[in-house]
Structure formats: structure tokens, C-alpha cells
matplotlib code that plots the C-alpha trace (Angstrom):
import matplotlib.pyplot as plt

x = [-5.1, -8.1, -5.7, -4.3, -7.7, -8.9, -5.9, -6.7, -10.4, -9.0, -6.2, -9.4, -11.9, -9.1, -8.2, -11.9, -13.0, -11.4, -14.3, -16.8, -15.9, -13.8, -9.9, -9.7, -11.7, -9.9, -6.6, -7.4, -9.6, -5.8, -3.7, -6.3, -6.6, -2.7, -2.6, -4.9, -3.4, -0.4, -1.1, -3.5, -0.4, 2.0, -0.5, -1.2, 3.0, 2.9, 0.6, 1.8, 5.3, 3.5, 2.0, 4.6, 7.3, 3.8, 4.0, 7.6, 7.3, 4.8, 6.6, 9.7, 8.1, 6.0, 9.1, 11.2, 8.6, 7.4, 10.4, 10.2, 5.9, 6.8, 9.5]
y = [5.6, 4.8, 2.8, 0.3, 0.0, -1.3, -3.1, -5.3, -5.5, -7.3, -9.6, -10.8, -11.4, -13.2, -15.1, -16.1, -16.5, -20.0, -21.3, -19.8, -21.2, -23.6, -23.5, -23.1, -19.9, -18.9, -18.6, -17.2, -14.7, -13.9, -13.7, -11.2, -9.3, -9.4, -8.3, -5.8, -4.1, -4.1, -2.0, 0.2, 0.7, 1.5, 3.7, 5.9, 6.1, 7.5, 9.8, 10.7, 11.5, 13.7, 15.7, 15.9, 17.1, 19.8, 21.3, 21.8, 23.3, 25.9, 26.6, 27.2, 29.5, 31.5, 32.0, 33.0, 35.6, 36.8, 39.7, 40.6, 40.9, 43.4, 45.5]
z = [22.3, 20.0, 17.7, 20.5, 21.7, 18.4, 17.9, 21.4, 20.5, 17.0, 18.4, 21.1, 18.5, 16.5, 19.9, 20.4, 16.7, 16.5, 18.8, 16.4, 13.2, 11.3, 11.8, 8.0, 7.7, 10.3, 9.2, 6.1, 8.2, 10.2, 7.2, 5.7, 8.7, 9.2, 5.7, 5.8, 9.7, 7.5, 4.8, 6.7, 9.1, 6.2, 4.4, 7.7, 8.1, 4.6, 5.4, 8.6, 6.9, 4.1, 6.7, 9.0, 5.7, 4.5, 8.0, 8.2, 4.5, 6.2, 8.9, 7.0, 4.7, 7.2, 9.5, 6.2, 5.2, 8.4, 8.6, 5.3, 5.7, 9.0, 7.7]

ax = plt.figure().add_subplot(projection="3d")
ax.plot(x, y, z, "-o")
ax.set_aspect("equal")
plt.show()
């Protein structure tokens, strides 16, 4: 929820900042920011997937040694 909120707040102030300043800056302020969203947004799906694979690897192992911890 945060993340598409900040992603509309962005695309506005990229909609609007063409009225602020020069076209110029302005689409080398997009490709930056397009850039930028991009690698943030691979980054967190690498993260997300190194999580998501530690978890499993935790829950694997806890459910493997959980009989052999009660008997």
C-alpha cells in the first residue's frame, strides 16, 4: 500500500514538474528516476526471493527436526 502510494505521489510530481523547470532537466530528471524505480524494484525482488527461499529453509528444517526433538 505504502509502495503504490509513493509510486503515484512520484509519477504526479514527474507529471507537474515540467511546469517547474526546463524540459531538458526534466527528462534527464525522468530517465534517472525511471532508472533509479528500476533498480530499487529489482533490488527489493532480490531480496524478497532471498527471504522468501531463508524462510522455507527454516521451515523445512524445523518441521524435519521437530519429531526427532519430541521423541
Amino acid at each position: 500500500g505504502l509502495w503504490s502510494a509513493w509510486l503515484c505521489l512520484i509519477s504526479n510530481g514527474v507529471g507537474v514538474l515540467p511546469y517547474l523547470m526546463p524540459s531538458a532537466l526534466v527528462s534527464i530528471l525522468s530517465t534517472v528516476i525511471s532508472i533509479v524505480g528500476g533498480l530499487v524494484g529489482f533490488v527489493m525482488l532480490l531480496v524478497y526471493c532471498v527471504i522468501i527461499n531463508d524462510l522455507r529453509h527454516k521451515a523445512a528444517g524445523t518441521t524435519a527436526a521437530a519429531p526427532t526433538e519430541q521423541g
